[in-house]
C-alpha positions as CSV (number, residue, x, y, z in Angstrom):
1,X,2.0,8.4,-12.1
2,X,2.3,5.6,-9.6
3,X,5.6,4.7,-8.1
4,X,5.9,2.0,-6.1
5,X,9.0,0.7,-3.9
6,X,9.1,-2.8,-2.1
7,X,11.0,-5.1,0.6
8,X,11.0,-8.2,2.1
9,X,12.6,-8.5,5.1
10,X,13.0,-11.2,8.0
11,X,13.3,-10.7,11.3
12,X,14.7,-13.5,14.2
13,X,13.3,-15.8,11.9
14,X,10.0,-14.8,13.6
15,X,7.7,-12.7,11.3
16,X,8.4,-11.9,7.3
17,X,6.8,-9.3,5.6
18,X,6.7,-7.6,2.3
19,X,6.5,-3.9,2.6
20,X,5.1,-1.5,-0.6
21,X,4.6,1.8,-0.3
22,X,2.2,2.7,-3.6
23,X,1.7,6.7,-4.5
24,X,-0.9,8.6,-6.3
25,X,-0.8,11.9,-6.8
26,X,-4.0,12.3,-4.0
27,X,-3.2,9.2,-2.3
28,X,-0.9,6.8,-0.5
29,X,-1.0,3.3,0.9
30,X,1.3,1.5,3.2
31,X,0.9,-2.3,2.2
32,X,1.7,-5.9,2.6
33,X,2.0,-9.2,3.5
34,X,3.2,-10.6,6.7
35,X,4.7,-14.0,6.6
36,X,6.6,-16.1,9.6
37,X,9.7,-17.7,8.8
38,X,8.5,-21.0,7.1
39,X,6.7,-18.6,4.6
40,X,3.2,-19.2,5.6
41,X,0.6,-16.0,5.7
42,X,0.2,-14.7,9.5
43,X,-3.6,-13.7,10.1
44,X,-4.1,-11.5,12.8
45,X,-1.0,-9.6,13.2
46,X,-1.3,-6.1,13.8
47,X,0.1,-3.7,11.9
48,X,0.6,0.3,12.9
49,X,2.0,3.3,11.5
50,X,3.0,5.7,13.3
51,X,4.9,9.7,11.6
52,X,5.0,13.1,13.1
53,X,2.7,13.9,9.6
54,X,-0.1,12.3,10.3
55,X,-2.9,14.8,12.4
56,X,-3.4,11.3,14.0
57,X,-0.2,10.4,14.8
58,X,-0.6,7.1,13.9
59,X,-2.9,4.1,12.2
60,X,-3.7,0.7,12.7
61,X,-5.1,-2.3,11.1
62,X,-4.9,-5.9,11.2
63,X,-3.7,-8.8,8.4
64,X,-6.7,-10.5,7.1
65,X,-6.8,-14.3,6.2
66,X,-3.7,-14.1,3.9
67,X,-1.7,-12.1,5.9
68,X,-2.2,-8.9,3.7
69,X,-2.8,-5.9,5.1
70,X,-3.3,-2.0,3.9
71,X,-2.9,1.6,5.6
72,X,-4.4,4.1,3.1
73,X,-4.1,7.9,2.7
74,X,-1.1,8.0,4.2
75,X,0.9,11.5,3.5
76,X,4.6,11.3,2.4
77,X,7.4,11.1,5.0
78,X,8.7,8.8,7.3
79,X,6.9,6.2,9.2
80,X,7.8,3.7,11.7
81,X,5.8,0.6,11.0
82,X,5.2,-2.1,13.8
83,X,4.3,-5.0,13.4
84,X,2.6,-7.0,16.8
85,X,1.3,-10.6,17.5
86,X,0.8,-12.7,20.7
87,X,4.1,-15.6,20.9
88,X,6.1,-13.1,18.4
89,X,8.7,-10.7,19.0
90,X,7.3,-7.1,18.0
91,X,9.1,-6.2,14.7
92,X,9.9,-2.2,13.8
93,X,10.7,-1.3,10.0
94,X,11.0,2.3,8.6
95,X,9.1,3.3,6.0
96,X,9.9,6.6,3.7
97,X,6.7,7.3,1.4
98,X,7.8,9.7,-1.1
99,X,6.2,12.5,-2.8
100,X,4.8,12.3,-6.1
């Protein structure tokens, strides 16, 4: 069964994103896409999340061309996701992926 939760949010008018948390029962993804305030797709932008339940500690990629970006096999819990880009304001959203 796949359950899968999302939210836009907008922060400072700076940086928008879309936020989706998809679950399997073997694996999870963190994923989006990150948007400024006009609505135009942000290439580039980092994106990192970070939770205690990761051996890791945290992961990191970056939004291709269309601003979309995806963390897979992510374990459920909470995860603090950060979002970084040169002439931005860093933006910090929490993120609960849930267990199937």
């Amino acid at each position: 069964m796949r359950q899968r939760l999302s939210a836009e949010y907008s922060f400072a008018g700076l940086i928008m994103f879309a936020i989706c948390v998809q679950t399997a029962s073997a694996q999870s993804a963190i994923s989006g896409q990150v948007r400024d305030s006009s609505g135009a797709a942000m290439a580039g932008v980092r994106v990192e999340a970070a939770s205690p339940v990761l051996i890791e500690g945290s992961r990191s990629v970056t939004s291709n061309g269309e601003g979309r970006y995806t963390i897979v096999d992510v374990r459920p819990g909470d995860y603090t996701v950060t979002f970084t880009m040169d002439g931005f304001a860093t933006t910090k959203l929490q993120v609960d992926v849930p267990r199937t």
